[in-house]
Backbone as JSON, one array per atom type, in Angstrom:
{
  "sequence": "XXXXXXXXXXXXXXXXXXXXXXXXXXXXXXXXXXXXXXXXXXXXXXXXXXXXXXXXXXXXXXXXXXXXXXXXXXXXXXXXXXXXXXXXXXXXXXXXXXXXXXXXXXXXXXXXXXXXXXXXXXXXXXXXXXXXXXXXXXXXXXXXXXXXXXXXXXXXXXXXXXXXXXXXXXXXXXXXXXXXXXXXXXXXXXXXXXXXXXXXXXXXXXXXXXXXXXXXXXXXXXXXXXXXXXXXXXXXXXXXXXXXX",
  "N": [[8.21, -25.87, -10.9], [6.76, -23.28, -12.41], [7.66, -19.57, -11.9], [5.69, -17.06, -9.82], [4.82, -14.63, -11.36], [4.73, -10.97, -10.75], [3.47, -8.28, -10.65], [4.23, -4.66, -10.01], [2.17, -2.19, -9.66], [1.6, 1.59, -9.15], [-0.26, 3.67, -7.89], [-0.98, 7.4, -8.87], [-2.61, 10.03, -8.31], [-3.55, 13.38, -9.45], [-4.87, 14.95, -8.38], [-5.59, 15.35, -5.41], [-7.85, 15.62, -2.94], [-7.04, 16.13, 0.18], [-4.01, 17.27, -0.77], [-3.27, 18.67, -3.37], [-2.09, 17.56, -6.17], [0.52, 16.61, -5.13], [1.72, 14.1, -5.89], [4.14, 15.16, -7.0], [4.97, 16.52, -5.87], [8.21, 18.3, -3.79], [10.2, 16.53, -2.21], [12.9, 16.96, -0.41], [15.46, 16.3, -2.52], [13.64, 15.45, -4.51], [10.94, 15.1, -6.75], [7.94, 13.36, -5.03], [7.07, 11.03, -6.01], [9.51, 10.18, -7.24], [10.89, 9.0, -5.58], [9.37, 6.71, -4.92], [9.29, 5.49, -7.28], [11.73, 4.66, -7.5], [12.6, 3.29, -5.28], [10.73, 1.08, -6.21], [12.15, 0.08, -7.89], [14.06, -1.31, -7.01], [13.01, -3.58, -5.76], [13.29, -7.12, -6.12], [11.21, -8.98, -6.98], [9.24, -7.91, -8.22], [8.23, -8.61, -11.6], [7.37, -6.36, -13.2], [7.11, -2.98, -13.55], [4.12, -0.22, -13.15], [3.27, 2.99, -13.5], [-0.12, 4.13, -12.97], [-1.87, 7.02, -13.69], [-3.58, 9.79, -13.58], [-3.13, 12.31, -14.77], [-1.01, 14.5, -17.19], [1.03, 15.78, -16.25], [2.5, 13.84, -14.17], [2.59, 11.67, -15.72], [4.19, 12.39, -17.34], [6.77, 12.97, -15.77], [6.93, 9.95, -14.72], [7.62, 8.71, -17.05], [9.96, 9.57, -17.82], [11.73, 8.71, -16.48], [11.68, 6.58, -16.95], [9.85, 4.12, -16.95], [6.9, 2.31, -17.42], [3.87, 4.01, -18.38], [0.15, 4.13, -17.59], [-2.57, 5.86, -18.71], [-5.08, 6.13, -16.91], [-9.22, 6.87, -16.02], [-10.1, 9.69, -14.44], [-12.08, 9.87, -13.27], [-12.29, 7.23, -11.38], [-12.61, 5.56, -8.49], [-11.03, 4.56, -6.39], [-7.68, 4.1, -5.5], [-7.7, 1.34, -5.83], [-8.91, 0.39, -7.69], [-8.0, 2.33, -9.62], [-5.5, 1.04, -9.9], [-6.44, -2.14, -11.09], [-7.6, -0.95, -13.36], [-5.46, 0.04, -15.14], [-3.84, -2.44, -14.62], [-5.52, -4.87, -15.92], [-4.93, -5.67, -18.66], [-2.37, -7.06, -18.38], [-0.33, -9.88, -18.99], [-0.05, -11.78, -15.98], [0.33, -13.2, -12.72], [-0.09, -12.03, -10.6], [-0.96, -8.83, -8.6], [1.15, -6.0, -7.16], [-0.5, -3.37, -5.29], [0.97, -0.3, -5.27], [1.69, 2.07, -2.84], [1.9, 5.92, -3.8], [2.45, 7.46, -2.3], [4.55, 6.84, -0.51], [7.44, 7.6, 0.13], [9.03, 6.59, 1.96], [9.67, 3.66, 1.2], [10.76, 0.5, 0.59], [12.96, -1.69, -1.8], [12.93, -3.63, -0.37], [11.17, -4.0, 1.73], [8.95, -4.63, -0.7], [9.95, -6.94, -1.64], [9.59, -8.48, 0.74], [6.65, -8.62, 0.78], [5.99, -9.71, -1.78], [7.34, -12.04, -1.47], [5.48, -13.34, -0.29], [3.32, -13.96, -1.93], [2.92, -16.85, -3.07], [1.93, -20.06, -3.29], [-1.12, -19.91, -4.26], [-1.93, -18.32, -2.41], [-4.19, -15.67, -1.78], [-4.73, -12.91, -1.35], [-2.16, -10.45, 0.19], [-0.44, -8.99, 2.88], [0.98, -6.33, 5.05], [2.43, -6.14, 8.36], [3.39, -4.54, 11.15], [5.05, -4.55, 14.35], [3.21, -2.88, 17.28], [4.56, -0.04, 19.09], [3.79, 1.54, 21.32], [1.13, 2.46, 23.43], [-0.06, 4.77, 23.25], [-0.02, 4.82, 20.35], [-0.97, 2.74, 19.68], [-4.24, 3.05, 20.6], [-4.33, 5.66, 18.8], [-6.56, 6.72, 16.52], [-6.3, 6.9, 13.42], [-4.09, 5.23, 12.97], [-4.35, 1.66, 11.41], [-5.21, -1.49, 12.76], [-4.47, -4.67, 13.55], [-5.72, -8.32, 13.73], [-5.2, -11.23, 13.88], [-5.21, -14.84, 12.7], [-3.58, -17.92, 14.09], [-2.71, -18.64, 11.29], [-1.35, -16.39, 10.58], [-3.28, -14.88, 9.26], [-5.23, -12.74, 8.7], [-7.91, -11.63, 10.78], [-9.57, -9.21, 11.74], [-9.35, -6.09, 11.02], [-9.36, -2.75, 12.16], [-9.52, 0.67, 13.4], [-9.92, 1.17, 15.75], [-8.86, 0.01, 19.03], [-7.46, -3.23, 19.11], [-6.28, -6.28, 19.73], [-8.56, -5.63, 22.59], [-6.73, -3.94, 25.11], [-6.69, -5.17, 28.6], [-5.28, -4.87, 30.62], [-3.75, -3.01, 29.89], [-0.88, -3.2, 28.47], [0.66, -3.97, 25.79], [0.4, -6.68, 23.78], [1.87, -7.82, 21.42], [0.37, -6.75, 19.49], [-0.38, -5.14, 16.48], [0.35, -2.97, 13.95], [-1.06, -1.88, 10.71], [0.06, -1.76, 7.53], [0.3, -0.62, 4.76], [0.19, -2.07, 1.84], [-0.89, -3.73, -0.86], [-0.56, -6.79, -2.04], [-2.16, -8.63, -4.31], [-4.06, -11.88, -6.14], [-4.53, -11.8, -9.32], [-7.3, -12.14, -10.69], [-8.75, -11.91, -7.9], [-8.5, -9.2, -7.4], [-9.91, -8.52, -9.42], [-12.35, -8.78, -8.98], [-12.36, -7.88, -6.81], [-12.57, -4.8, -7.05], [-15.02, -5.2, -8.62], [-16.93, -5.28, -7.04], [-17.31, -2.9, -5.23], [-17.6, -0.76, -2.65], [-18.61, -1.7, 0.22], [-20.94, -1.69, 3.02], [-19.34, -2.37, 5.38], [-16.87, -1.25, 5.09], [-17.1, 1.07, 4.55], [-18.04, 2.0, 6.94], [-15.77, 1.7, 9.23], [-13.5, 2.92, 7.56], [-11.59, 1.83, 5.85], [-10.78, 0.08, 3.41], [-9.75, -2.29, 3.15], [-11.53, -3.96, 4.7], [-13.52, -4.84, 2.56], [-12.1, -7.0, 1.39], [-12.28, -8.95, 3.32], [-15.0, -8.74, 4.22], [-15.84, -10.45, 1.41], [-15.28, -12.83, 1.62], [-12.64, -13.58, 1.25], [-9.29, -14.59, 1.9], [-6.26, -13.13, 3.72], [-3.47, -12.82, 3.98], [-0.67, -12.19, 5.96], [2.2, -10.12, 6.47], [4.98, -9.73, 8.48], [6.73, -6.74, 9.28], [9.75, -4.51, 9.87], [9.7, -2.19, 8.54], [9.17, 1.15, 9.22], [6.68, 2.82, 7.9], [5.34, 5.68, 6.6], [3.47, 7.57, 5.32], [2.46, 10.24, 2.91], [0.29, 12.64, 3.34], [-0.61, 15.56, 3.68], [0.82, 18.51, 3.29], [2.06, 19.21, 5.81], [3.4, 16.89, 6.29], [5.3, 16.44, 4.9], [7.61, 17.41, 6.15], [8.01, 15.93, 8.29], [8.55, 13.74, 6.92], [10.8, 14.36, 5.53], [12.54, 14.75, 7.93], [12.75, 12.4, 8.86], [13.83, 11.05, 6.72], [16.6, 12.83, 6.53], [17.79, 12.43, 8.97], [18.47, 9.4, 8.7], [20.09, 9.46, 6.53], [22.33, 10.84, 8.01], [23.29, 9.01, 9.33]],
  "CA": [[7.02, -25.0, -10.98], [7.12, -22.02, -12.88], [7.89, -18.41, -10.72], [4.79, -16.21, -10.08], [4.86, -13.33, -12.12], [4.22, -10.08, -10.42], [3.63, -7.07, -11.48], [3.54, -3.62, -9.37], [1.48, -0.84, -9.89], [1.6, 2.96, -8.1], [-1.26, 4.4, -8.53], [-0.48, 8.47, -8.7], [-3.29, 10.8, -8.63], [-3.16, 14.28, -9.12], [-6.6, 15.62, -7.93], [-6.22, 15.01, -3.99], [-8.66, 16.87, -1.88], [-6.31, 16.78, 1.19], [-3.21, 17.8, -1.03], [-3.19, 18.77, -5.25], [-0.38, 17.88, -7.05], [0.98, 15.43, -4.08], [3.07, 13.12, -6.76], [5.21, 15.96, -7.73], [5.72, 17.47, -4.39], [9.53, 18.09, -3.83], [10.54, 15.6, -0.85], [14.08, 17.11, -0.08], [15.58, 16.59, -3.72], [12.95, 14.49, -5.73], [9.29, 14.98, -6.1], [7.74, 12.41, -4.15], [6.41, 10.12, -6.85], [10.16, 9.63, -8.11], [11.47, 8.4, -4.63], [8.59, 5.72, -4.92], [9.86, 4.83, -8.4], [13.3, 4.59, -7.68], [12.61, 2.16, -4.62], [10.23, -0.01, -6.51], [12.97, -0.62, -9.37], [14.97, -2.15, -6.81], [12.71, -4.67, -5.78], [13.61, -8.11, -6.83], [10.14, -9.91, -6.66], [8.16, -7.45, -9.54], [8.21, -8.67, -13.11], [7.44, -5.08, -14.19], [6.11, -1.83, -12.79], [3.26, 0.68, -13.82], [2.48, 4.07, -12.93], [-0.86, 4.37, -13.07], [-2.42, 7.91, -13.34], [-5.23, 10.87, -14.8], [-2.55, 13.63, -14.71], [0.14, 14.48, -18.24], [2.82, 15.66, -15.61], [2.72, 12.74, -13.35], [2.76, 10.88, -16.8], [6.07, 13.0, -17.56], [7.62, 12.46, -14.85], [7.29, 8.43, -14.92], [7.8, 8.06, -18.54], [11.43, 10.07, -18.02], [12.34, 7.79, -14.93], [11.35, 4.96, -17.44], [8.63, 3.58, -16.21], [5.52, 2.31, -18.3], [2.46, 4.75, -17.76], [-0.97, 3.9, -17.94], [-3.51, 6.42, -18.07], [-6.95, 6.25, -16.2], [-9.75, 7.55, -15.53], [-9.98, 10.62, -13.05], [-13.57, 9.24, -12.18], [-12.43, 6.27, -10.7], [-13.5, 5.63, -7.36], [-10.28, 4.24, -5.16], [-6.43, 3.54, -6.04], [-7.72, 0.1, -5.97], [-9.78, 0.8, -8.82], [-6.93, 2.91, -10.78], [-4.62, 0.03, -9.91], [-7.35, -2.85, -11.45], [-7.81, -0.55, -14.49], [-3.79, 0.03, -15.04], [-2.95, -4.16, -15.18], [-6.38, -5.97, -16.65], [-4.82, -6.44, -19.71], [-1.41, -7.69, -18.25], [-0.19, -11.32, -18.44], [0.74, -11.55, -14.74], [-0.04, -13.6, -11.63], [-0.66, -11.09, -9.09], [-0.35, -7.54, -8.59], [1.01, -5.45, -6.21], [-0.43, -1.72, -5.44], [2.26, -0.1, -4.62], [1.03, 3.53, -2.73], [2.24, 6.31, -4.37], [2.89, 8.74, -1.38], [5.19, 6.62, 0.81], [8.45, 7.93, 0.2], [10.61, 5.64, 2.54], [9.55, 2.49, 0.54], [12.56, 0.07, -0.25], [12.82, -2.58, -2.36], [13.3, -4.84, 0.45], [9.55, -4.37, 1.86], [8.13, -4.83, -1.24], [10.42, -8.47, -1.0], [8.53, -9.54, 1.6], [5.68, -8.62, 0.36], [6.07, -10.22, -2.61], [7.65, -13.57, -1.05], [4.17, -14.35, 0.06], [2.55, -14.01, -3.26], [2.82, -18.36, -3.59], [0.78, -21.14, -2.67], [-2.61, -19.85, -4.17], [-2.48, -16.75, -1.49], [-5.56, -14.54, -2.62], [-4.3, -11.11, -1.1], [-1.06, -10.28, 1.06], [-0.54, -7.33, 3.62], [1.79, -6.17, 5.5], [2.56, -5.54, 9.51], [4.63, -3.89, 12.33], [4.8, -4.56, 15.91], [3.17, -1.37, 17.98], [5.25, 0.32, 19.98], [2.98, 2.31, 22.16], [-0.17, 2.31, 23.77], [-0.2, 5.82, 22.64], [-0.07, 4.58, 19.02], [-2.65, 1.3, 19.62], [-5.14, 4.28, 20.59], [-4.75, 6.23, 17.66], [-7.76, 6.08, 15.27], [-5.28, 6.98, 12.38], [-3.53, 3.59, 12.35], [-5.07, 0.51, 10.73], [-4.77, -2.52, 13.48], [-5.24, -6.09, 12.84], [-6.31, -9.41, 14.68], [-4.65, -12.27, 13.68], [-5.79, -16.39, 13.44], [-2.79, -18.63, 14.11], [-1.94, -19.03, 10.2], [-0.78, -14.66, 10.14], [-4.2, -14.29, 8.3], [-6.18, -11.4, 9.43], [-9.38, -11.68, 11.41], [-9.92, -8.05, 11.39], [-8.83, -4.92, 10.83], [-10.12, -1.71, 13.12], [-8.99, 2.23, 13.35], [-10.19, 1.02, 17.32], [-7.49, -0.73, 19.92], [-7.4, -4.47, 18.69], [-7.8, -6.89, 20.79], [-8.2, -4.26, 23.72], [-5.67, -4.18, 26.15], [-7.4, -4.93, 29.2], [-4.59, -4.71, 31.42], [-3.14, -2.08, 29.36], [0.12, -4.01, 28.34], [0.65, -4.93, 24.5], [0.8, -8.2, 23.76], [2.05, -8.44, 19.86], [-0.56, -5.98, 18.76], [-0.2, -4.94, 15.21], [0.14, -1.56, 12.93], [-1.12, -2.43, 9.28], [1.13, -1.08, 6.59], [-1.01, -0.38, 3.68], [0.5, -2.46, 0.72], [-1.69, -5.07, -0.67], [-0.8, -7.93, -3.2], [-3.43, -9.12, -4.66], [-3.92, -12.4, -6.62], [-5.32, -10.96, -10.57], [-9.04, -12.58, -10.46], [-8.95, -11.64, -7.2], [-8.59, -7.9, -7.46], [-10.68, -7.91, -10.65], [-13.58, -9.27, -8.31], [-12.65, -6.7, -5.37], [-13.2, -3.74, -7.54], [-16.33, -5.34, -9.72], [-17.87, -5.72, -5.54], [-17.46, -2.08, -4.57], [-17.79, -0.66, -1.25], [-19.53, -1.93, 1.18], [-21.14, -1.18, 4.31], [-18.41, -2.66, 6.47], [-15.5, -0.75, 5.01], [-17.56, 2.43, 5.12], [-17.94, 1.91, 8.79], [-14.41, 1.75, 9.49], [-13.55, 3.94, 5.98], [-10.97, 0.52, 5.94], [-10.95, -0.59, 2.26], [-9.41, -4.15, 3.27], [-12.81, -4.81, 5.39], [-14.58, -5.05, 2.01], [-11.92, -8.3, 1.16], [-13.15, -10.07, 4.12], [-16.11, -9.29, 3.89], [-16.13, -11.09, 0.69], [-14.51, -13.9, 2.32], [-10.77, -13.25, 0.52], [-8.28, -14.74, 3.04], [-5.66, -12.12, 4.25], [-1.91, -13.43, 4.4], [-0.11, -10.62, 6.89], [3.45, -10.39, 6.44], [5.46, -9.26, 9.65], [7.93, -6.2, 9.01], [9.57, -3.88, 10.74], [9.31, -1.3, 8.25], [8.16, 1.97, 9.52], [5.52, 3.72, 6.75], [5.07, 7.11, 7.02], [2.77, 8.43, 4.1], [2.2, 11.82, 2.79], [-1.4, 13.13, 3.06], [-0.45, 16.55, 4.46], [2.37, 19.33, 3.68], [2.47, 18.51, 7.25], [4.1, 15.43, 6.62], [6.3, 16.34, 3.93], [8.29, 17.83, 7.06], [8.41, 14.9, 9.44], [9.45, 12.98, 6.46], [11.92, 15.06, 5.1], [13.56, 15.34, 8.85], [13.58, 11.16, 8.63], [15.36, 11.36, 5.81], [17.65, 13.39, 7.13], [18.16, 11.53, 10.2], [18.63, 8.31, 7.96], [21.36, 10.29, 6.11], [23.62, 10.99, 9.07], [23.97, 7.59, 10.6]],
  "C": [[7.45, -23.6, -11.43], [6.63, -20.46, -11.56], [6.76, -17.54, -11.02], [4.89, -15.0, -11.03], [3.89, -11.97, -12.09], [4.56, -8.68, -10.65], [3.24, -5.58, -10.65], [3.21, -2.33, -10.1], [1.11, 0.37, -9.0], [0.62, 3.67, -8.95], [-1.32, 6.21, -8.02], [-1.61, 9.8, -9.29], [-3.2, 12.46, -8.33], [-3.93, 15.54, -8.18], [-6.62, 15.45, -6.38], [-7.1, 15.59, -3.63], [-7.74, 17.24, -0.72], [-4.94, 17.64, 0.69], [-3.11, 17.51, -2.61], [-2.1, 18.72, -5.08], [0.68, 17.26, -6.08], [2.0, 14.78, -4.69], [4.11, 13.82, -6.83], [5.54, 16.48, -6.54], [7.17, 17.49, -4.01], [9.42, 17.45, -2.31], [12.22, 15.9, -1.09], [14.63, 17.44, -1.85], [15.08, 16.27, -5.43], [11.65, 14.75, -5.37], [9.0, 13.32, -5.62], [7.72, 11.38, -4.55], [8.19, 9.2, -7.49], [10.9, 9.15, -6.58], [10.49, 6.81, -4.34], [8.88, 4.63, -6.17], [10.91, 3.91, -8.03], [13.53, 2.97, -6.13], [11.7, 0.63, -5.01], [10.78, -0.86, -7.57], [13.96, -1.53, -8.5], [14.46, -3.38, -5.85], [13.37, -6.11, -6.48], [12.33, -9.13, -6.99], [9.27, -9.34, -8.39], [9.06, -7.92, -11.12], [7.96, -7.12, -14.28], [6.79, -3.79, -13.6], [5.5, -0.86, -14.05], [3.19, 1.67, -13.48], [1.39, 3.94, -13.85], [-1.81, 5.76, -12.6], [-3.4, 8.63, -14.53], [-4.35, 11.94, -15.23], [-1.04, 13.29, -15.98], [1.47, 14.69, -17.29], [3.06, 14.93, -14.71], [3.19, 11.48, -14.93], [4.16, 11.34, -17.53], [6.9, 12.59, -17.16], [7.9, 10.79, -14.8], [8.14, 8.27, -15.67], [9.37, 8.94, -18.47], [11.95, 9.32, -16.96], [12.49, 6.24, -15.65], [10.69, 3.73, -17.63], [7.04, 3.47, -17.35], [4.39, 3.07, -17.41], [1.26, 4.61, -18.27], [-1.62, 5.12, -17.75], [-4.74, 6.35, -17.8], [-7.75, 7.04, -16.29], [-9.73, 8.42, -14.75], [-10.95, 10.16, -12.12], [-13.4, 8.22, -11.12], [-12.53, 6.12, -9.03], [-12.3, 5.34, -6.3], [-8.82, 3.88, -6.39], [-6.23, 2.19, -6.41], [-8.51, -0.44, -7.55], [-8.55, 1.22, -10.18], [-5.88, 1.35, -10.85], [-4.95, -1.37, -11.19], [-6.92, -2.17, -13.31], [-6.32, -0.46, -15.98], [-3.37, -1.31, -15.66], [-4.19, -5.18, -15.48], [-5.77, -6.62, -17.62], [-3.43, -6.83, -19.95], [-1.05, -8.97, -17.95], [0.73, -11.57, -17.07], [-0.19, -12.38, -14.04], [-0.63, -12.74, -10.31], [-0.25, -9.53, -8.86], [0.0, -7.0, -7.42], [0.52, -3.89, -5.76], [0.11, -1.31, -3.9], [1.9, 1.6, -3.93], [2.24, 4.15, -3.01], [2.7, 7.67, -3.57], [3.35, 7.9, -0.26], [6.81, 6.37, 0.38], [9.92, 7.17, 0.85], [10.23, 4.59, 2.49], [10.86, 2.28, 0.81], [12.29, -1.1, -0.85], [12.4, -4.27, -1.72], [11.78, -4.86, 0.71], [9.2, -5.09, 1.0], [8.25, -6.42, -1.62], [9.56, -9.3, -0.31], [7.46, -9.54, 1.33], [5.06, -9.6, -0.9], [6.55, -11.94, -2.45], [6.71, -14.43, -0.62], [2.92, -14.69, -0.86], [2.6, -15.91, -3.68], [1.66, -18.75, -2.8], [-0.58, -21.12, -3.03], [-3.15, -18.58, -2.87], [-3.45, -16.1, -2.23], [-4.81, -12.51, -2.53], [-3.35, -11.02, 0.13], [-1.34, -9.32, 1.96], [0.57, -6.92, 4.3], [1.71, -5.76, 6.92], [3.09, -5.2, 10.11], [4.13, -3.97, 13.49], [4.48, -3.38, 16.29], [3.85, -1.45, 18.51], [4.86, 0.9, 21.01], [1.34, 2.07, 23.11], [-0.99, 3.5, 23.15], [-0.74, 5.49, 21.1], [-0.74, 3.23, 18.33], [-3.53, 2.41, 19.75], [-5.52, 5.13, 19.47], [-5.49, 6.14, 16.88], [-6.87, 6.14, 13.66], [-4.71, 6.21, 12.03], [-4.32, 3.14, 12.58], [-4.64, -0.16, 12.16], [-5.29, -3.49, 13.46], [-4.99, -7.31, 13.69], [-5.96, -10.53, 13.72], [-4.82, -13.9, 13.83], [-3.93, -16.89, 13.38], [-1.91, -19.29, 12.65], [-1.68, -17.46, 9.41], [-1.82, -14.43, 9.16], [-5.04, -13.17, 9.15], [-7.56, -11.69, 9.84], [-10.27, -10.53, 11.15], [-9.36, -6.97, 11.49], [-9.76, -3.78, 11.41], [-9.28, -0.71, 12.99], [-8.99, 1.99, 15.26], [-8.77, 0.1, 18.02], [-8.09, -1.83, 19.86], [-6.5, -5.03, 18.72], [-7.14, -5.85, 21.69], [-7.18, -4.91, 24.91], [-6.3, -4.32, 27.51], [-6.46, -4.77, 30.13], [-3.32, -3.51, 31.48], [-1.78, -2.01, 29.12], [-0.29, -4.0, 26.89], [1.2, -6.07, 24.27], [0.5, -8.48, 22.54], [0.87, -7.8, 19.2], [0.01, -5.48, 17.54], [-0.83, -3.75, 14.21], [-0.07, -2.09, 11.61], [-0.55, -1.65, 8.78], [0.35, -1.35, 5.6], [-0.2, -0.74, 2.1], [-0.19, -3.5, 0.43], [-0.79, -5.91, -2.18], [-1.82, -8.99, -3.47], [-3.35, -10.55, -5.98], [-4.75, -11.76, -8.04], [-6.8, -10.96, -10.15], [-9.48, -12.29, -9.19], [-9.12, -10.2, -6.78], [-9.46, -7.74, -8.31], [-12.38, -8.16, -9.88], [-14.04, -7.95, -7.09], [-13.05, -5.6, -6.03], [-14.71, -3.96, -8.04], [-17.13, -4.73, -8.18], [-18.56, -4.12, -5.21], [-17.31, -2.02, -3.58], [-18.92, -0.8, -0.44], [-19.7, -1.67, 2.82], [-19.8, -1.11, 6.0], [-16.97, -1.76, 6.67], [-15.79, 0.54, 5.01], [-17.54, 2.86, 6.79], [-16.8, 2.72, 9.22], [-13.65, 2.88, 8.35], [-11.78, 3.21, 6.25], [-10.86, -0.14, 4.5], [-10.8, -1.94, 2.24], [-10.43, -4.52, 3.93], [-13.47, -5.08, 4.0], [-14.03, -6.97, 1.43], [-13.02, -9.66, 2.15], [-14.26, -10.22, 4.76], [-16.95, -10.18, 2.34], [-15.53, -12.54, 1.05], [-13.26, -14.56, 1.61], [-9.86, -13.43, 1.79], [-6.78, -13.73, 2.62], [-4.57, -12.61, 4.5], [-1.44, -11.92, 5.22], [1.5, -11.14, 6.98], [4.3, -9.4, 7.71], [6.64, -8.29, 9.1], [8.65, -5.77, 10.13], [9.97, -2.41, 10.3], [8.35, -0.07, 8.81], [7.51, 2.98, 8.44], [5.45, 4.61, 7.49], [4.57, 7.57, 5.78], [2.67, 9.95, 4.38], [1.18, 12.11, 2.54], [-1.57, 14.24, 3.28], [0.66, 17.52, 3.87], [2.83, 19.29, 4.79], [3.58, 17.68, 7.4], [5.26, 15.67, 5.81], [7.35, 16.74, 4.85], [8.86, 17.12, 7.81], [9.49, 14.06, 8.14], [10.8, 13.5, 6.18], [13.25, 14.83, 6.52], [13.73, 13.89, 9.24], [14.31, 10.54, 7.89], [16.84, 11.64, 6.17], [18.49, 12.87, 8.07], [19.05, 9.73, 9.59], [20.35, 8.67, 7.46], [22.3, 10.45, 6.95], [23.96, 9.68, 9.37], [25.29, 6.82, 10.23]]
}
């Protein structure tokens, strides 16, 4: 049987509202966007990567790293959208969007991520055991409900399933990488957003509410995105920490 053929795409916008100019941000000695590169080249699963962006110096920066750059729309409506727009007219099996502000990627995640791309999977995901009760509570992490074949039931910002005894028992942090089967992403964007994922402001509720089964891949990758100059701090000082050991 011939080998899937997947293709990731980072979708790198320059327009944030919480933080302009985010891709390029220096993270210690690389803007941010090229520490996302540099871990998605050493994947072994992608057939080819994209940056996908609206901005000429995010399109600089790729295209000197090496990297094919698409450019988009600014209008477009979600990364899921820029992503879609980026690989329509690529011969590929499945894509992965790859976010474009999480700095302590590694090739290896995107491995597993990518190892579950067979069988006719529709859309992948990724998870991490909580560690906290503190950090089940949080509305800030994703958390996801699980049937007996690691597919997702649901996904909540709320404590899922509640702890009633206030113990975790295999509760689950979502890690925000999706692989998506092609026709299957080209469907999730046509759909839009819908009520359910507004709710939650959850983009993966709008899969299952189209009834797109949810493969969840177990890591123990810890994600830490950048949405903040805030963050560029914490990360920077796990870096750092990484660096000594």
């Amino acid at each position: 049987m011939k080998a899937a053929q997947i293709i990731g795409v980072i979708p790198a916008r320059y327009g944030s509202t919480r933080f302009a100019g985010k891709p390029l941000k220096k993270i210690l000695d690389k803007p941010l966007l090229q520490w996302v590169i540099e871990a998605a080249k050493t994947a072994k699963c992608l057939n080819g990567l994209i940056v996908a962006t609206d901005d000429s110096r995010i399109a600089e920066l790729s295209e000197s790293l090496k990297v094919k750059t698409v450019m988009t729309d600014p209008d477009l409506p979600s990364g899921s959208d820029r992503v879609w727009a980026a690989s329509k007219n690529i011969d590929c099996d499945y894509i992965i969007n790859i976010q474009g502000d999480e700095p302590l990627l590694t090739g290896k995640v995107l491995d597993a991520l990518g190892g579950a791309l067979k069988n006719d999977v529709q859309l992948a995901t990724l998870a991490r055991p909580i560690k906290s009760l503190e950090e089940l509570m949080n509305p800030a992490f994703a958390k996801i409900a699980l049937n007996h074949r690691s597919e997702a039931l649901y996904f909540s910002r709320a404590p899922i399933p509640f702890p009633q005894n206030g113990k975790l028992t295999g509760h689950l942090k979502h890690i925000g990488l999706y692989g998506f089967k092609k026709e299957v992403l080209e469907k999730f964007c046509e759909q839009g957003p819908v009520e359910l994922e507004r709710t939650e402001s959850l983009e993966q509720l709008r899969a299952l509410w189209m009834g797109v089964g949810i493969k969840v891949v177990l890591t123990d990758y810890e994600s830490w995105g950048v949405d903040s100059p805030e963050d560029v701090i914490r990360v920077e000082r796990l870096m750092k920490e990484k660096r000594s050991r």
